[in-house]
Residue, then its C-alpha position, 0 to 999 in steps of 0.5 A: x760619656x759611655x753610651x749605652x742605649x744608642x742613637x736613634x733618627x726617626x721620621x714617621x712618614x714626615x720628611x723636614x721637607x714635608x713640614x715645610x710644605x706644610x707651613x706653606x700650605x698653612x695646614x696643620x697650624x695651631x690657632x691658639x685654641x685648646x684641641x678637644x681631645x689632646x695627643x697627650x694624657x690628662x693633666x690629671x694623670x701628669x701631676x701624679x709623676x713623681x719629677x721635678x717639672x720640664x724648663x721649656x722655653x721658645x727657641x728659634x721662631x721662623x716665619x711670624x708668630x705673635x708674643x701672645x701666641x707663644x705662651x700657650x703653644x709653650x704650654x700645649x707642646x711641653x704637655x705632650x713631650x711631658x706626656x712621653x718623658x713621664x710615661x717613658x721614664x719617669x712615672x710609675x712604680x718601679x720594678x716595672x715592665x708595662x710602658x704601653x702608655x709611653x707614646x699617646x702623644x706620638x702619631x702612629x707611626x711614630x709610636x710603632x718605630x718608638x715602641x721599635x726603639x723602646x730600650x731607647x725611647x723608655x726604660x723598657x731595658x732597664x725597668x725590671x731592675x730598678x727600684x726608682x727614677x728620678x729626673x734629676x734635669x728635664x729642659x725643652x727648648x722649642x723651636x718653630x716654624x710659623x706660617x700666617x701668625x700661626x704655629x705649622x710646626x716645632x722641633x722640640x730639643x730636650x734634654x733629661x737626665x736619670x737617677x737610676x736606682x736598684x740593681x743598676x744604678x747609674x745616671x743616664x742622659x737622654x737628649x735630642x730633638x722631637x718634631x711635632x706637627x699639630x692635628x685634631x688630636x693636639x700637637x703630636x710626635x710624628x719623628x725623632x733623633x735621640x741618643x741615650x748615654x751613661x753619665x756616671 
């Protein structure tokens, strides 16, 4: 595998230290409800991605989280890595060259290094020369650490792969771990490890 859009480690303010602090705290921790506003785009706006859908499922749990809970913090931490996958990559009417959309469900910081990293974290590089993508696998394992029956953090290994097609045509595997820590606005993005290569 060539890789042709590099490896990239990102933590926007938040160390793995800090998360641990965090969970001790028990702050930042999910209650099993639904925010009011979330990180990520409507579910509205997600159905209109042309892709199949992202196998996510719960990894390694750490600390103490019930089985009930898990379902829908499955659910609420796979929206938001939807919310970057489609924006980024996926959704849209290519040619195209606006991925301004791509990181709401990344805190600040994370989006200001993620639109820093845009020709790794989207296809920012390669947009206005492609006629379509399509995902041809989308997974997401998630990891969690718990704190009081209750979810303080995750990180979220993923792996997606592309068909490009169009004056570049290629298949691209992007992969890698998000970490999401959960606030007002719902579980987000505050850091990232990603690596992007050509597969074929």
């Amino acid at each position: 595998m060539s890789h042709t859009g590099g490896h990239v480690v990102r933590a926007a303010l938040v160390s793995a230290a800090s998360l641990v602090l965090v969970a001790a705290l028990g702050a930042c921790s999910d209650d099993g409800s639904e925010p009011e506003g979330g990180g990520a785009p409507s579910d509205e706006s997600s159905e209109a991605a042309p892709s199949i859908p992202t196998r996510a499922t719960i990894g390694k749990v750490s600390g103490r989280l019930e089985r009930d809970r898990r379902q829908g913090l499955r659910k609420r931490v796979t929206r938001a890595v939807d919310a970057w996958i489609d924006q980024a990559y996926v959704a849209g009417d290519y040619p195209r060259t606006d991925f301004s959309d791509a990181f709401a469900a990344f805190s600040k910081d994370a989006a200001r290094l993620a639109k820093r990293d845009r020709r790794l974290m989207s296809n920012a590089e390669v947009g206005d020369r492609v006629e379509s993508v399509t995902a041809k696998t989308r997974r997401l394992s998630i990891d969690v650490l718990a704190n009081a029956g209750r979810a303080a953090g995750v990180t979220g290994r993923f792996v997606l792969v592309l068909k490009l097609d169009g004056e570049i045509r290629r298949t691209d595997r992007i992969a890698g771990s998000l970490f999401l820590g959960n606030s007002e606005k719902g579980w987000q993005v505050f850091g990232y490890d990603v690596k992007r290569g050509t597969i074929k």
